[in-house]
GUDO-761235 format. One record per residue (C-alpha): residue in one letter; residue number from 1; x, y, z. Coordinates in steps of 0.02 Angstrom, whole numbers, plus 50000, padded with zeros to 5 digits. Example, Ala and Ser with C-alpha at 12.3 -4.5 7.8 and 13.67 -1.06 7.14 Angstrom:
<rs>
["a", 1, [50615, 49775, 50390]]
["s", 2, [50684, 49947, 50357]]
</rs>
This chain:
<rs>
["x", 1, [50000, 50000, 50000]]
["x", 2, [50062, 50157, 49948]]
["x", 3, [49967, 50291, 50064]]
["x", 4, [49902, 50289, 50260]]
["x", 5, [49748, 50379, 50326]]
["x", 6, [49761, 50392, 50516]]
["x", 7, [49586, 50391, 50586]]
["x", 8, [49575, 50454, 50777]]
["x", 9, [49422, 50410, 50884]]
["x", 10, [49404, 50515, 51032]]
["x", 11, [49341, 50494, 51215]]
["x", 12, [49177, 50372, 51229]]
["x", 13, [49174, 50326, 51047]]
["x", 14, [49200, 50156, 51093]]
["x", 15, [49033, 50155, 51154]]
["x", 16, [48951, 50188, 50984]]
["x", 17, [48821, 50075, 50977]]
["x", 18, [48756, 50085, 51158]]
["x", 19, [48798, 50250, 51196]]
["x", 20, [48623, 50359, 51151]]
["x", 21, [48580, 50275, 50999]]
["x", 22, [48429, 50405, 50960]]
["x", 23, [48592, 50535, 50935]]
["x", 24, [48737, 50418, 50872]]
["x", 25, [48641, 50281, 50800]]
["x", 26, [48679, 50088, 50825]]
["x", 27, [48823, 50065, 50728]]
["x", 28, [48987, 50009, 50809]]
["x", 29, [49152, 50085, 50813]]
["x", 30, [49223, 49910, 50746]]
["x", 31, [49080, 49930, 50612]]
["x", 32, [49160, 50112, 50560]]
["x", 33, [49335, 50057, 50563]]
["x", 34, [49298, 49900, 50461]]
["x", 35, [49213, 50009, 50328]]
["x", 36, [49328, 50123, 50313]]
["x", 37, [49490, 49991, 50314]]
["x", 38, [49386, 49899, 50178]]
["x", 39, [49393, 50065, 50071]]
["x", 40, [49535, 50094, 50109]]
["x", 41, [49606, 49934, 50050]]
["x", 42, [49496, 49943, 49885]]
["x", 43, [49595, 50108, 49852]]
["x", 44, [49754, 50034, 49883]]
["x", 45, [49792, 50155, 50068]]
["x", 46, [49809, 50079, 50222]]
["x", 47, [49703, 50144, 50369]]
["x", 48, [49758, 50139, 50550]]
["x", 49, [49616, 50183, 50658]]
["x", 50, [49643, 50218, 50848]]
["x", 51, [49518, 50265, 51000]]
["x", 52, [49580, 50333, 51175]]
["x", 53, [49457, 50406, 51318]]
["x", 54, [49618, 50500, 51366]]
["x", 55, [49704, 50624, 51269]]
["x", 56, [49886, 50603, 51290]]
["x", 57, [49863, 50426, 51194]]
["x", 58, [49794, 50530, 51077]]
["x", 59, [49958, 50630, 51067]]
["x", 60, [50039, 50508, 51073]]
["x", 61, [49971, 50424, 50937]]
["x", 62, [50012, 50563, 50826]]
["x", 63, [50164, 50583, 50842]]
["x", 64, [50190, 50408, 50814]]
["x", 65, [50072, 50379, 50636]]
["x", 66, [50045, 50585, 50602]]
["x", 67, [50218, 50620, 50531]]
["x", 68, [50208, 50499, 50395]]
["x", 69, [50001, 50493, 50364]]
["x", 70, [49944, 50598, 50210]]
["x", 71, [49772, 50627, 50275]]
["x", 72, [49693, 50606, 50464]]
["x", 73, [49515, 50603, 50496]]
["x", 74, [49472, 50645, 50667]]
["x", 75, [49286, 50634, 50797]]
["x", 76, [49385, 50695, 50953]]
["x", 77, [49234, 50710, 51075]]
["x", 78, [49218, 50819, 51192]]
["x", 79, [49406, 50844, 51155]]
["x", 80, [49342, 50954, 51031]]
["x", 81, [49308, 51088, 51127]]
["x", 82, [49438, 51089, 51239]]
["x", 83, [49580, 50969, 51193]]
["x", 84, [49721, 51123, 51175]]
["x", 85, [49858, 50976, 51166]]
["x", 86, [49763, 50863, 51033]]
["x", 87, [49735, 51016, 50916]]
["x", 88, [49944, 51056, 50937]]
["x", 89, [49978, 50899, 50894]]
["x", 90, [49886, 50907, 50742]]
["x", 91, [49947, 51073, 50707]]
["x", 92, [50116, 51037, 50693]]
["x", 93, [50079, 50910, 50551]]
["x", 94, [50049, 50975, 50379]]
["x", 95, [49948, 50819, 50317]]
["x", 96, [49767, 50877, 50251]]
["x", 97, [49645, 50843, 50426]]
["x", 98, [49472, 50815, 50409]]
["x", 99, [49354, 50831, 50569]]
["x", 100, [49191, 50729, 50574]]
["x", 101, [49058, 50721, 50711]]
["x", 102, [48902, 50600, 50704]]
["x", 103, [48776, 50702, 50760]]
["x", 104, [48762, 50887, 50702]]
["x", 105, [48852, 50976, 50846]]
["x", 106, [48763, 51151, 50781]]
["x", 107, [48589, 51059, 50836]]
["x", 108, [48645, 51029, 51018]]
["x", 109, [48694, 51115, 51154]]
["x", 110, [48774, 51286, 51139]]
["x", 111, [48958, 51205, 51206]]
["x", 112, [48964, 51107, 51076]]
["x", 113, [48955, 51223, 50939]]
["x", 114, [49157, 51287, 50960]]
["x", 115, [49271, 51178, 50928]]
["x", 116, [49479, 51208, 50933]]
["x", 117, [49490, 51091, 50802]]
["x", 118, [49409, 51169, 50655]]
["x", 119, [49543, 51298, 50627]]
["x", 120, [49670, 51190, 50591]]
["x", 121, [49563, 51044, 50496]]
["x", 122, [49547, 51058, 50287]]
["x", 123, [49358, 51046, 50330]]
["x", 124, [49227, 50971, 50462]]
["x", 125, [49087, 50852, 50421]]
["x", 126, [48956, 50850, 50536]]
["x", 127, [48770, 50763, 50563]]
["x", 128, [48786, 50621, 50441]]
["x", 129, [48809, 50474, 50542]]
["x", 130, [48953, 50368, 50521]]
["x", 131, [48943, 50361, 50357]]
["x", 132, [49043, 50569, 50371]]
["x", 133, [49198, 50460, 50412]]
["x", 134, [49159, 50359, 50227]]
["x", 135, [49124, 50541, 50170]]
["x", 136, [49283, 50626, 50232]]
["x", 137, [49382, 50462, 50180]]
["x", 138, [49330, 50486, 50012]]
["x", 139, [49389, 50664, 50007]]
["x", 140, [49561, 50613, 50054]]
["x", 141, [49566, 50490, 49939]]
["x", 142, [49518, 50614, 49781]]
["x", 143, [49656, 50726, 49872]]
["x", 144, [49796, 50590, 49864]]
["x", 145, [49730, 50545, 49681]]
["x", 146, [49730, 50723, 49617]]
["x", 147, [49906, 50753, 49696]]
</rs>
């Protein structure tokens, strides 16, 4: 494989599935990451997908796959809003980052409408389910294509 997308899962997205299903729907984080490793394997890319509740594994994760990814698509949680050190470690990578959310954070409540994220990502999807990380995969892939 010639490419990597490095998909980060943020705090409590392991619980997709169980975890309010009337705002994040039934489908499984292994469910996600199998969809999006089968497209990415279709396409030829390799896709490491990773999930912490805590955000220096997030970090840490970066720096480990970020430096030699050529896209990342990101749901960091409530790390959105808050995670100053996940958004500098992204920052400090100049790979194309894409930042989905399930649910359409603009619907809910009012903290959830800033994130520290969006500055630094290419673009945000947002309300579409899981099928935004499909979405946002396909982007990246057009991206490495058109490169």
């Amino acid at each position: 494989m010639t490419a990597t997308i490095l998909v980060i899962h943020g705090p409590n997205l392991n619980m997709l599935g169980r975890r309010e299903p009337h705002i994040y729907g039934t489908t499984t984080l292994a469910d996600i990451n199998t969809a999006l490793q089968q497209r990415g394997a279709e396409a030829d890319v390799q896709v490491i997908c990773i999930q912490s509740n805590h955000e220096g594994e997030l970090v840490d994760a970066i720096q480990r796959h970020g430096w030699d990814a050529q896209g990342i698509i990101i749901n960091p949680g409530a790390l959105t809003h808050y995670g100053l050190s996940l958004r500098d470690a992204l920052a400090m990578l100049s790979t194309p980052i894409i930042e989905v959310h399930l649910s359409n954070v603009y619907q809910r409540e009012a903290f959830r409408h800033t994130s520290v994220i969006a500055p630094i990502a290419r673009g945000q999807i947002t309300g579409l389910g899981w099928r935004g990380y499909l979405l946002a995969l396909e982007w990246l892939l057009t991206e490495l294509r058109d490169t």
